[in-house]
FIFI-84583 format. One line per 8 residues: number of its first residue (from 1); their letters; for each residue x, y, z of C-alpha. Coordinates in Angstrom, 1 decimal. Example, Ala and Ser with C-alpha at 12.3 -4.5 7.8 and 13.67 -1.06 7.14 Angstrom:
<atoms>
1	AS	12.3/-4.5/7.8; 13.7/-1.1/7.1
</atoms>
This chain:
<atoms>
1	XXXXXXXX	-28.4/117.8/18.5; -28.6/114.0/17.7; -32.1/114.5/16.4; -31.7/117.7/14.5; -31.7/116.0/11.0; -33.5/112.8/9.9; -34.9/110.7/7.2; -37.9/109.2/7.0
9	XXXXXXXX	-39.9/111.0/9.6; -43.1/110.0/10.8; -45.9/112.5/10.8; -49.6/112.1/10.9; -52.0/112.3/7.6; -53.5/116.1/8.6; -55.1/118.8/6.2; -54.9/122.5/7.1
17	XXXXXXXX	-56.2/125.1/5.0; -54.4/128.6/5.4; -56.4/131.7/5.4; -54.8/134.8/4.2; -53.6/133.1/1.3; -56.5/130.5/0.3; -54.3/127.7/0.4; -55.1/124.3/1.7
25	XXXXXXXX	-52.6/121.5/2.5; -52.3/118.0/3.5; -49.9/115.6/4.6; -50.5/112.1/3.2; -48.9/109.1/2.7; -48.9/108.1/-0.7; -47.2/104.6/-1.9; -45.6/104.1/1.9
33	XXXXXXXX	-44.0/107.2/1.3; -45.0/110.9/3.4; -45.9/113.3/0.7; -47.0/117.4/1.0; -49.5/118.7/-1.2; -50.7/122.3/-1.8; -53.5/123.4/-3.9; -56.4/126.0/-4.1
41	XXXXXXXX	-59.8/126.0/-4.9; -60.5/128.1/-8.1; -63.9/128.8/-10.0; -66.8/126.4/-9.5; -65.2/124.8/-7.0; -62.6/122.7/-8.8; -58.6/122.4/-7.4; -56.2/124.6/-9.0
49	XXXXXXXX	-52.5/124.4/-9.2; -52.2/121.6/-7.2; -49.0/120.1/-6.4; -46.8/117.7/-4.0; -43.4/117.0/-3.1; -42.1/114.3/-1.3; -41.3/114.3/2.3; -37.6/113.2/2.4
57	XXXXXXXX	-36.0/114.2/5.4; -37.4/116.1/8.5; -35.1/119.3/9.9; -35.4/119.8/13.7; -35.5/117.9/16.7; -39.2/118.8/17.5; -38.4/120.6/21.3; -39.5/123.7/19.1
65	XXXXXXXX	-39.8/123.2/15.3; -39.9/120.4/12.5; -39.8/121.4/9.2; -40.0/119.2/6.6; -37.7/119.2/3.7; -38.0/117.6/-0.3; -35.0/116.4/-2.0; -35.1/117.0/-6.2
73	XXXXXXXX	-33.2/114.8/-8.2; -30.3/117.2/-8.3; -29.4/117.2/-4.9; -31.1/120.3/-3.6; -33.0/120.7/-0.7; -36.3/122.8/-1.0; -38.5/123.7/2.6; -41.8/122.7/2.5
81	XXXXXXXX	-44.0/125.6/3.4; -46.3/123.7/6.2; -44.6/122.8/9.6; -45.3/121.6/12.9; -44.8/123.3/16.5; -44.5/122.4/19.4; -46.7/125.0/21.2; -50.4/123.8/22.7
89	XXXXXXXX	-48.8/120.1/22.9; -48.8/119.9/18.9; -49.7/122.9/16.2; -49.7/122.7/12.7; -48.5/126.3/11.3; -47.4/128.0/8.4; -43.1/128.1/8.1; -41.8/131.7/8.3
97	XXXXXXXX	-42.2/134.0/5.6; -45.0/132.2/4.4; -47.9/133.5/6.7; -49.1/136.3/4.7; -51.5/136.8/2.1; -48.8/135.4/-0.8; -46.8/132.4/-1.2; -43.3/133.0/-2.1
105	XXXXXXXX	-41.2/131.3/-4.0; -39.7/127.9/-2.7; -36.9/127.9/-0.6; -33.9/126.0/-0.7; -31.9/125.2/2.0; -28.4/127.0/2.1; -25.5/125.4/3.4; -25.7/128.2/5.9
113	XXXXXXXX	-28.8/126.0/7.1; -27.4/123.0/7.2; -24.3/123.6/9.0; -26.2/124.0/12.0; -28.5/121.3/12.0; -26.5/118.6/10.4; -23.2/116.9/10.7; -21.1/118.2/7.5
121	XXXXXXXX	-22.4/116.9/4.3; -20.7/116.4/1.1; -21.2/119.1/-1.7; -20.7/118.5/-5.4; -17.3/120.7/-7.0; -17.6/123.9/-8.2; -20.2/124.7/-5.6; -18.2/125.6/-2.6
129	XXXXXXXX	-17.8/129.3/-3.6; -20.3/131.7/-2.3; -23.2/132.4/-3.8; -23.3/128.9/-5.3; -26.3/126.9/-5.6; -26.5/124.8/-2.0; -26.6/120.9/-3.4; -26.0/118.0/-1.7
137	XXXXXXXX	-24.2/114.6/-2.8; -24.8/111.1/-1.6; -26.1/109.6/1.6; -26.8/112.9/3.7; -25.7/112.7/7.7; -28.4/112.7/9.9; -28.1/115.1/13.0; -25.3/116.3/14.5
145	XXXXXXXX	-22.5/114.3/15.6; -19.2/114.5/18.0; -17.2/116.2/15.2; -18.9/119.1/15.1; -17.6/120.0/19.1; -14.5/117.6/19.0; -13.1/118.1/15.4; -12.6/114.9/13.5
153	XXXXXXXX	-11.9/111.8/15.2; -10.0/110.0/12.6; -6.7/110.7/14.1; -8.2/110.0/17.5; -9.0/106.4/16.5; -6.1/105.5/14.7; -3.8/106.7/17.6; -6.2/104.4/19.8
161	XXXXXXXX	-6.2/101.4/17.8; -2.3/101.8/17.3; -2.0/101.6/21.0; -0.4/105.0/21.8; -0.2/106.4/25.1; -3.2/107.7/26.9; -2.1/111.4/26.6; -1.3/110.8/23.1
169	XXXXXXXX	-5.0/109.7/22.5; -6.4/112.7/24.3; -4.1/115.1/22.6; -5.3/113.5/18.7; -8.8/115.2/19.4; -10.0/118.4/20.4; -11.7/118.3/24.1; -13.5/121.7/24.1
177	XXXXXXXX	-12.7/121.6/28.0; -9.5/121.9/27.3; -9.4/125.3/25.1; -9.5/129.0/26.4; -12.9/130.0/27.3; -12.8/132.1/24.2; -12.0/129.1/22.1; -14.3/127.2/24.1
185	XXXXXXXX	-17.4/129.6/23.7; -16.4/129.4/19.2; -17.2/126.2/19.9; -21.1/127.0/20.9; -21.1/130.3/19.0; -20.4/128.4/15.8; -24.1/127.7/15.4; -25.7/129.6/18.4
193	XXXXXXXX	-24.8/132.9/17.7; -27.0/135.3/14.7; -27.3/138.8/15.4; -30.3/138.9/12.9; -32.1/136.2/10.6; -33.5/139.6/8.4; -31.5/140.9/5.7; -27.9/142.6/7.1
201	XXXXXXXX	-26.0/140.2/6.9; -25.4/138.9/10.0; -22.0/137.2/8.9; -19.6/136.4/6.1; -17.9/133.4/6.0; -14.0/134.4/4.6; -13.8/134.3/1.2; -11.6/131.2/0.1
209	XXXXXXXX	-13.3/129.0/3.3; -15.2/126.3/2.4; -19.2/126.2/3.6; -18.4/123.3/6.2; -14.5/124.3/7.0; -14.9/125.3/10.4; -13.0/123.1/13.0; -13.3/124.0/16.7
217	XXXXXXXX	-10.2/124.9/18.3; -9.5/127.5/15.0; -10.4/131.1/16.0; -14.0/131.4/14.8; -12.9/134.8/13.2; -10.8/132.6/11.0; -13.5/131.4/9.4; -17.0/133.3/9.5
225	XXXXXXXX	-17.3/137.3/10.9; -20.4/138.6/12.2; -21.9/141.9/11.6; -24.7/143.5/13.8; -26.7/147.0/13.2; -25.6/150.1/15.0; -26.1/151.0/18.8; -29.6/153.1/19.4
233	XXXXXXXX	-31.5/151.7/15.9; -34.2/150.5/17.8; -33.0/147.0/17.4; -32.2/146.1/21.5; -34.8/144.5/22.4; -35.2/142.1/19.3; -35.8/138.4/19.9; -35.7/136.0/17.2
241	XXXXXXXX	-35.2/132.0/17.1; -31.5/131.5/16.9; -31.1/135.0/19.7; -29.3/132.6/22.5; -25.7/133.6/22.1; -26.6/137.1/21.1; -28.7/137.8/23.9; -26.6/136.3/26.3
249	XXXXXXXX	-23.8/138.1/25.6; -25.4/141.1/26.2; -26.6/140.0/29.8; -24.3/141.7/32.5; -23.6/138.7/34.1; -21.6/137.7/31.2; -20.4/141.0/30.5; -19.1/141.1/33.9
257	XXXXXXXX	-17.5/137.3/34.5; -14.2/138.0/32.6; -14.9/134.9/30.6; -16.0/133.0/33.0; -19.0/132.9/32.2; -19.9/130.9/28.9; -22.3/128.4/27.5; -21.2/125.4/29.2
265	XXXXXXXX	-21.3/126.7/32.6; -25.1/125.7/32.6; -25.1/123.8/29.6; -24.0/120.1/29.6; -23.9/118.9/26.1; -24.0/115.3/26.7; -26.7/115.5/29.3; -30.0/117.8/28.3
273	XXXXXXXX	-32.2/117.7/32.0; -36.2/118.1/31.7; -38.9/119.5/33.7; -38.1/119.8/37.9; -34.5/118.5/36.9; -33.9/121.1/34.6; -35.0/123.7/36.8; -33.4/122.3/40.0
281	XXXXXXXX	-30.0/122.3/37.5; -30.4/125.8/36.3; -31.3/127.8/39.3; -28.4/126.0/41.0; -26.2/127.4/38.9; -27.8/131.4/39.4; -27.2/130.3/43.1; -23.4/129.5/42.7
289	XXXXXXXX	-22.7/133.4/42.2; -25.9/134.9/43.7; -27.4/132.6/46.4; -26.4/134.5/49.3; -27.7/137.4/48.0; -31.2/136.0/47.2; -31.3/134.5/50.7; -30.8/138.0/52.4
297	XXXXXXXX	-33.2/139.6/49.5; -36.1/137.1/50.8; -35.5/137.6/54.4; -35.4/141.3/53.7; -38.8/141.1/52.2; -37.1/142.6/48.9; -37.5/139.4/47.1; -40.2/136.8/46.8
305	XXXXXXXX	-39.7/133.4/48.8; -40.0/131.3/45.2; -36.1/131.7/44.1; -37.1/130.9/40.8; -34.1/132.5/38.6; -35.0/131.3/35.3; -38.3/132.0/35.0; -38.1/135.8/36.3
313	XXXXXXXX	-34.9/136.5/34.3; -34.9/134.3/31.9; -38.0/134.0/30.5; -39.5/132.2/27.5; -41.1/134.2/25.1; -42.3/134.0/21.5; -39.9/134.9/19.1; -40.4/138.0/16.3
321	XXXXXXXX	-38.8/135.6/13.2; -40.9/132.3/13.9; -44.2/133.5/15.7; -45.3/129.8/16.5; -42.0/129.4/18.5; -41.3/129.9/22.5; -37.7/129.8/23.1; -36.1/130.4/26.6
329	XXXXXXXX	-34.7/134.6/26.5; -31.2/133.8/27.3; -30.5/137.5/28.1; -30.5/137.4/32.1; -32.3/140.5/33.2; -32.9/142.4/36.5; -36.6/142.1/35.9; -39.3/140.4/33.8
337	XXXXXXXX	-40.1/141.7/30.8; -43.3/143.5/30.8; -46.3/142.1/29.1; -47.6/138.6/28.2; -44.3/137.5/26.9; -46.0/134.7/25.4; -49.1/136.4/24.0; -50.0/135.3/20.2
345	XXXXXXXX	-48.9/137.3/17.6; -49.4/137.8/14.3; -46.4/137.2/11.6; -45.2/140.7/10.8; -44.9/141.4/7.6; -42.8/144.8/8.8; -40.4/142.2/9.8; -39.8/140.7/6.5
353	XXXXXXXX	-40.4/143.8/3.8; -38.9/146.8/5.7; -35.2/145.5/6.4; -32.4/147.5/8.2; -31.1/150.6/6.4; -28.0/151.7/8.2; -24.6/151.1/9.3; -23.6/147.9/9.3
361	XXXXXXXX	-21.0/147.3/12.5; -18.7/144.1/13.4; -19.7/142.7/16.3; -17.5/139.7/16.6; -15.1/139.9/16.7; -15.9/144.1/18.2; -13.2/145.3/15.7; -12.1/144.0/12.6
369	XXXXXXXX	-8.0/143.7/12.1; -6.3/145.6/9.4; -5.4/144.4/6.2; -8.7/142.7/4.7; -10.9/143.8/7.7; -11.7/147.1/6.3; -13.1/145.3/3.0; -14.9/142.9/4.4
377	XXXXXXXX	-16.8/145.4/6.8; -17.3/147.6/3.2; -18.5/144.2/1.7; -21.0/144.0/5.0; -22.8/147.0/3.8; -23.8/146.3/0.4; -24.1/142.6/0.6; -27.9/142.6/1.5
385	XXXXXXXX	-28.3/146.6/0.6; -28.4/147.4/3.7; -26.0/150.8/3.8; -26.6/153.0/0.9; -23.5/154.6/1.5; -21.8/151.1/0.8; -21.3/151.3/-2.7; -18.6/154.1/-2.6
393	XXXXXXXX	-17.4/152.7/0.6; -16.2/149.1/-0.9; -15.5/151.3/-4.2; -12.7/153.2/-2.5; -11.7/150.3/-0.4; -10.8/148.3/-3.5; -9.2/151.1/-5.2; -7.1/151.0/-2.2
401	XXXXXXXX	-6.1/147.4/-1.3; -6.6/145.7/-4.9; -7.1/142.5/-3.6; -6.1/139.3/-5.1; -9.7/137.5/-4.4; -12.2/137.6/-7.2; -15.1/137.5/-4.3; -14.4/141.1/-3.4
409	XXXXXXXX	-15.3/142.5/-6.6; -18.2/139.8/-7.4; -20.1/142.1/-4.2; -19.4/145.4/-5.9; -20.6/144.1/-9.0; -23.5/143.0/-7.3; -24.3/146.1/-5.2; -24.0/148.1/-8.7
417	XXXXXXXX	-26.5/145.8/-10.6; -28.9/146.5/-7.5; -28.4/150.3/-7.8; -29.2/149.8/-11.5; -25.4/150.4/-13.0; -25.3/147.4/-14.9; -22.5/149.4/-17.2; -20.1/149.9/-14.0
425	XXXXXXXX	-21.2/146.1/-12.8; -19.6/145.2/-16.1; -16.0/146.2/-15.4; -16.5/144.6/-11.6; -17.7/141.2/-13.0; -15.4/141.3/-15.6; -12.1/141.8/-13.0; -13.2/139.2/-10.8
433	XXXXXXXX	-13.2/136.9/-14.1; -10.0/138.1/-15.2; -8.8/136.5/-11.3; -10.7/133.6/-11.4; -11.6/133.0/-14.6; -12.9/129.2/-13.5; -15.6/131.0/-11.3; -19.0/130.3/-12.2
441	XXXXXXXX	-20.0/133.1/-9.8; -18.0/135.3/-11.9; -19.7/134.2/-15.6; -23.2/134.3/-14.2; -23.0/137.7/-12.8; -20.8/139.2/-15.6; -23.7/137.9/-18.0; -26.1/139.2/-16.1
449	XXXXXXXX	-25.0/142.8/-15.8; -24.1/141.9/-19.7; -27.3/141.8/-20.9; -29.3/144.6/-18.3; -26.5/146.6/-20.5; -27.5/145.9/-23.7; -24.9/143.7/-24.3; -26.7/140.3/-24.7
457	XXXXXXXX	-24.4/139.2/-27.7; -21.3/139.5/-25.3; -23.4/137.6/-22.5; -24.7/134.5/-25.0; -20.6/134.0/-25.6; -19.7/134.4/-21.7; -22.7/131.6/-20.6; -21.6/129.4/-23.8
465	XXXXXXXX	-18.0/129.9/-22.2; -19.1/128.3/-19.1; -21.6/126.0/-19.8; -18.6/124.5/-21.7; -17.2/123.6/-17.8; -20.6/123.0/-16.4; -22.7/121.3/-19.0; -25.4/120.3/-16.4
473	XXXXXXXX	-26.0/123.8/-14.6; -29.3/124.6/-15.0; -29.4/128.1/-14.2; -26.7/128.8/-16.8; -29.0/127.5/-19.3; -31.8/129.5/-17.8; -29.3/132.9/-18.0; -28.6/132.2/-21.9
481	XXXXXXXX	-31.9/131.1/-22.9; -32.8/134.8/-21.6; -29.5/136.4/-22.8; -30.5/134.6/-26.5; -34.3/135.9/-26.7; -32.9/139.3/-25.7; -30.3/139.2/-29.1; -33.3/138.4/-30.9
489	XXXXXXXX	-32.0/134.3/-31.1; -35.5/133.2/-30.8; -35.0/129.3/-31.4; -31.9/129.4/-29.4; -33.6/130.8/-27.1; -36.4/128.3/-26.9; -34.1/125.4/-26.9; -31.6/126.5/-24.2
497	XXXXXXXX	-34.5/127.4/-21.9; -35.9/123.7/-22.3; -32.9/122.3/-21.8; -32.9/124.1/-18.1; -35.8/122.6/-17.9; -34.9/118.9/-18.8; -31.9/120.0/-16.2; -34.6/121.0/-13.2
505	XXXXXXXX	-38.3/120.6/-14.0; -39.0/123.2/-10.7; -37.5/126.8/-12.0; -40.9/128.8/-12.1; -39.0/131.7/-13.6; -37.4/129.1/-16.8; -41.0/127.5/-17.4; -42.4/131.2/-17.4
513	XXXXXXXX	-39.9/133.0/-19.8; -40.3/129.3/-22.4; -44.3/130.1/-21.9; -43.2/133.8/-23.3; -41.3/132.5/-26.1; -43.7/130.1/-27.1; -46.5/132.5/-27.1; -44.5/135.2/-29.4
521	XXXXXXXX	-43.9/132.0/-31.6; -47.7/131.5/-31.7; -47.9/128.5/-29.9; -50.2/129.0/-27.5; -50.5/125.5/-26.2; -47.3/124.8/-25.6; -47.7/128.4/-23.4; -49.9/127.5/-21.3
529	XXXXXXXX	-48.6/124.2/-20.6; -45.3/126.3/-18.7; -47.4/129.0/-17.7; -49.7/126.0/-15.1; -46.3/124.2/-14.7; -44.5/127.7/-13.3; -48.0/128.2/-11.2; -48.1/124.8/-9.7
537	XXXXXXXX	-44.1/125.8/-8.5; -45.0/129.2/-7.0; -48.8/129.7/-7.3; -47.9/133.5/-6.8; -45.8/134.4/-9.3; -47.2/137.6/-10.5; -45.6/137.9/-13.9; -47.3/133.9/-14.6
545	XXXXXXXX	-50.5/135.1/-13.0; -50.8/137.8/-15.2; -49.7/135.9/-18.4; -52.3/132.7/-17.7; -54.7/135.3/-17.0; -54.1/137.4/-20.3; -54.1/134.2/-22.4; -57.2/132.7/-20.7
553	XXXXXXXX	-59.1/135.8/-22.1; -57.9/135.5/-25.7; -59.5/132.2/-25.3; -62.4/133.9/-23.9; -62.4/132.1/-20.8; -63.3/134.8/-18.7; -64.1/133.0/-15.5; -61.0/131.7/-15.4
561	XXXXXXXX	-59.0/134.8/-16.6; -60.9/137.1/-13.7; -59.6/134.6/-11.0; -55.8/134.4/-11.9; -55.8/138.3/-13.3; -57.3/139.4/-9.8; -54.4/137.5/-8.1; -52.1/139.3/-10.1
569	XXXXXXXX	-53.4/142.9/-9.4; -53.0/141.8/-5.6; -49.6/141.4/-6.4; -48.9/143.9/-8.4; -51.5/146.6/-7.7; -49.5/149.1/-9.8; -49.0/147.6/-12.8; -51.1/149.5/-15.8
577	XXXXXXXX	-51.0/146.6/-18.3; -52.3/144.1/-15.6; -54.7/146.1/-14.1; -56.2/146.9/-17.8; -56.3/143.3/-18.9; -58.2/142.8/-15.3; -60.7/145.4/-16.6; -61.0/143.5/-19.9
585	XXXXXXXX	-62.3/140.4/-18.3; -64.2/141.9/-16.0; -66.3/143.9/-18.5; -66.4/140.8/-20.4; -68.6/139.4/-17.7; -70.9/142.5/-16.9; -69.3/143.8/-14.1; -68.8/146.7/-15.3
593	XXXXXXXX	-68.7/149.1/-12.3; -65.6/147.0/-11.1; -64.3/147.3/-14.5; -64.2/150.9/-14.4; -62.7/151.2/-10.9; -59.6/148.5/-12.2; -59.4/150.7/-15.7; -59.0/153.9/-13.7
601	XXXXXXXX	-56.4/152.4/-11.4; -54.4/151.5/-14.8; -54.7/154.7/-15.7; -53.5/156.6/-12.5; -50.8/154.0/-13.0; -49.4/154.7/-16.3; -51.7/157.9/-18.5; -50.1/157.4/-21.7
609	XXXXXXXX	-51.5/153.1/-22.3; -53.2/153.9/-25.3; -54.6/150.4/-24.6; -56.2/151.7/-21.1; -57.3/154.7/-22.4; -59.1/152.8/-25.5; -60.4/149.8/-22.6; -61.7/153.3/-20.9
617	XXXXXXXX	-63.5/154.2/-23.8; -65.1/150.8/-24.4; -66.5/150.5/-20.7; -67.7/153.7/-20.4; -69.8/153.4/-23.8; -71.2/149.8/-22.1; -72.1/152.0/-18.6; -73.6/155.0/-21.7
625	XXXXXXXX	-71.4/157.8/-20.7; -70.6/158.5/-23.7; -69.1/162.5/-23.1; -66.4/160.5/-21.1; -66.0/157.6/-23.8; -65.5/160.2/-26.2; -62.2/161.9/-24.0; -60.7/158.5/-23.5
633	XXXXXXXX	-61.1/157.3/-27.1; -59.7/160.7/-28.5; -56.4/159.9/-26.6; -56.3/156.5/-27.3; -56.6/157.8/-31.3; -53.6/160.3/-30.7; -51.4/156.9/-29.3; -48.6/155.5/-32.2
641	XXXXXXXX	-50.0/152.2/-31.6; -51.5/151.9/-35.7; -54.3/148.8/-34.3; -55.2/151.2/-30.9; -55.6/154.0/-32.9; -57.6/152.1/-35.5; -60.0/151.0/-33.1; -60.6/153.8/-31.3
649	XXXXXXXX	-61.2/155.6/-34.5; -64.2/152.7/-35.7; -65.7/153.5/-31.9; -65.9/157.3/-31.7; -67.3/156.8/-35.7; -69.8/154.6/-34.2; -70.7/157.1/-31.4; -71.3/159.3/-33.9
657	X	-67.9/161.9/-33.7
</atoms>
């Protein structure tokens, strides 16, 4: 736990070039500092996109996992996507989620995150609610430290240094041996127990609870409850990275201890054995409850002569979250799983884009007291979309209580803008600002669900409101530069979304939606300058794909235009007016058989483009099928579109009809 957050780490200089998304990386040290750099190789063999981030602090202790983190000048902490494991003595591998055949976008690292790996850090005000954006002040801790088991140890020195009594001493700290084993297990469970890293969610920390408030001793429930999916959904046998508590507890030696049974009665905190020690250590402890039952198993023939508990019933095997993991299985079974329990596999992305859709149940505590338990189990449903029947659920359950914490209807709000009921999300936002009209949660989401209303005039007032409080947010700049092009303020527009930008250079989404509003204002330079800076950030971003691409082939760049434009159609293989743009480009450099198949994809997409059915036209005249041509470029004529129908009209005049 000592190790499980540093600065400065040391890694070797190494280069690794992922495959299913054409990415190479390196580690390097650059200026005596550790850097990681990502780029691709575009046309003609030049880099593209190319970008590094400083190495500035190393998550992990390195038994399984390191993952190395960048700090921005704001404070937050982003996850560099390449990552080292421990696996074959030393493998370098891709974090999770970023395996496939995309990158996505950066991500930070909540305080969820940090709260297990860390000692408690300090945050910045205002960002303490939920849903806030994770930043970090000053000097951050590095690893975990005796407070996070024993409580803070203030008192305990003080009452030391004053010379109390002995008992006195003892009593001004929190020795975990001490508690119930109920209080005593919290004390693990804190940061060892997750039912589920995919979307659920797996727990809520109370509303009105700070990010780092816990204190062992408290009853966990007091400060975070955890949700699981329902019996019999095909979830039992899951095993993911951070599955120790929750597979434990499901192990009928537990079940059947009465509590006595917990973490510590194999685990020593202060004292970690290795290799023949550990196993010596651990299969003693099996042998404390079953030893003379193994003894007259192996003389019965009914057992074999190596009492090896562990590694029969508690097995290591490769986890289904981080796939170049091996974690011990802490569920004790009757029998070894079957299989290669450590066979390879591949990162599924099943795992990641087909979440739960169910009941969402409490699972600790089992049940859920009265009074707010009934909303926060409604809140459980919707928070990650993961009951579709949650929406009325927490509806009804406000109606009901009417609670007093703006949180409550912040999630409804949200769950409504999901469903696509901005107008309902309105009056939920608006509530919740009416109860905590200081919340920043509350003027970001009530903006949001403003403008996907049609309200962007009331949303530019709102975000000025609250920018007024928090003059250096820059995602409240980013929400009213978009809420300002939306009410047709084009120059306020451009200026709020640069000044998010002088705020936090690394939003991909702010330098793409300036790179719109510079292009509309006909500065096309200026576009493309955001359009490579939101690339270099997220190198698949489809929207900036597709927009790089597009303006690449009005400056007749086609080689360039096909490479970004087929990226985008990856991405987006339904999407008529990238697809078409794709065929542009494509017929611009001869290939015209793949520009037909992209051009009849746009179409199946979306019949009515007047601009696909004219691109049609034009690349079936170029392949001479001109009965076709003539179909497509009749439609395209009938479109409202005045330049479309225009040019259609000059090519079927040419053709001769």
């Amino acid at each position: 736990m000592a190790r499980s957050f540093r600065r400065s780490p040391e890694a070797p200089e190494v280069r690794f070039y992922h495959s299913p998304s054409d990415t190479w990386y390196a580690i390097e040290r650059k200026q005596g500092k550790l850097v990681q750099r990502r780029w691709r190789v575009g046309p003609g063999g030049a880099e593209v996109l190319a970008d590094e981030s400083s190495i500035d602090y190393l998550m992990g202790s390195g038994n399984h996992v390191k993952t190395f983190l960048h700090r921005n000048q704001r404070g937050a902490l982003t996850e560099l996507p390449l990552a080292w494991y421990a696996e074959h003595g030393g493998t370098w591998a891709m974090e999770p989620g970023y395996d496939g055949g995309s990158l996505p976008p950066p991500r930070q690292i909540a305080y969820e995150c940090m709260f297990c790996h860390n000692a408690y850090p300090q945050i910045p005000p205002g960002h303490d609610e939920p849903g806030a954006e994770p930043l970090y002040s000053g000097e951050l801790p590095q690893g975990i430290d005796c407070q996070r088991c024993h409580g803070p140890g203030g008192g305990h020195v003080r009452a030391a240094q004053q010379g109390m009594s002995f008992d006195a001493v003892r009593r001004a700290i929190v020795n975990p041996a001490r508690l119930s084993p109920e209080r005593q297990m919290e004390v693990c469970l804190q940061c060892h127990l997750e039912t589920t890293s995919q979307p659920l969610p797996h727990s809520i920390v109370r509303y009105g609870r700070g990010p780092f408030s816990y204190r062992p001793g408290e009853p966990l429930a007091d400060f975070e409850l955890f949700f699981d999916r329902a019996p019999g959904s095909g979830h039992d046998d899951d095993f993911e990275i951070a599955h120790s508590a929750y597979r434990f507890r499901k192990s009928q030696c537990f079940l059947k201890s009465g509590g006595r049974l917990t973490c510590t009665t194999c685990h020593n905190p202060h004292d970690i054995p290795r290799g023949a020690a550990a196993r010596a250590h651990y299969n003693g402890v099996c042998s404390q409850c079953h030893g003379a039952g193994v003894r007259a198993a192996i003389a019965g023939g009914k057992h074999t002569a190596e009492a090896n508990c562990i590694g029969c019933h508690m097995p290591k095997r490769r986890t289904q979250d981080v796939v170049h993991a091996v974690m011990t299985d802490h569920f004790i079974g009757r029998r070894p799983p079957a299989g290669d329990p450590l066979a390879p596999m591949p990162e599924s992305q099943e795992f990641f884009a087909n979440p739960y859709r169910g009941e969402v149940v409490p699972y600790y505590p089992p049940a859920l007291e009265a009074g707010d338990g009934p909303l926060y189990e409604a809140v459980a449903q919707v928070t990650q979309r993961s009951n579709p029947a949650g929406i009325a659920r927490l509806a009804s359950e406000l109606a009901r209580q009417k609670p007093a914490e703006a949180q409550f209807y912040i999630e409804l709000g949200q769950a409504l803008l999901g469903a696509g009921d901005p107008a309902a999300a309105v009056q939920q936002f608006e509530q919740a600002a009416n109860i905590k009209p200081e919340s920043r949660s509350a003027a970001s989401n009530l903006a949001d669900a403003l403008t996907a209303s049609g309200e962007p005039a009331r949303a530019v007032v709102i975000l000025t409101q609250a920018l007024q409080t928090s003059p250096a947010d820059p995602l409240l700049w980013h929400q009213l530069g978009i809420a300002q092009a939306e009410a047709g303020n084009d120059s306020e527009a451009l200026r709020d979304l640069q000044k998010c930008l002088d705020l936090d250079p690394g939003l991909a989404e702010a330098h793409n939606a300036l790179a719109e509003r510079l292009a509309s204002a006909g500065n096309l330079e200026g576009a493309e300058r955001e359009m490579l800076a939101a690339l270099r950030i997220e190198p698949d971003f489809a929207e900036a794909l597709a927009n790089y691409g597009h303006l690449l082939a009005m400056k007749r760049d086609n080689l360039h235009a096909v490479y970004y434009l087929a990226r985008a159609v990856r991405l987006r293989p339904r999407n008529a007016a990238v697809l078409t743009n794709y065929a542009v480009v494509l017929a611009g450099l001869g290939r015209l058989a793949e520009a037909r198949q992209q051009i009849d994809a746009a179409l199946q997409a979306d019949p009515r483009s007047a601009f696909a059915q004219l691109t049609a036209g034009r690349i079936l005249v170029a392949q001479g099928d001109r009965a076709a041509a003539k179909m497509h470029l009749e439609k395209a004529a009938e479109a409202g579109d005045p330049d479309v129908k225009r040019l259609a009209g000059e090519l079927l005049r040419q053709l001769g009809y």
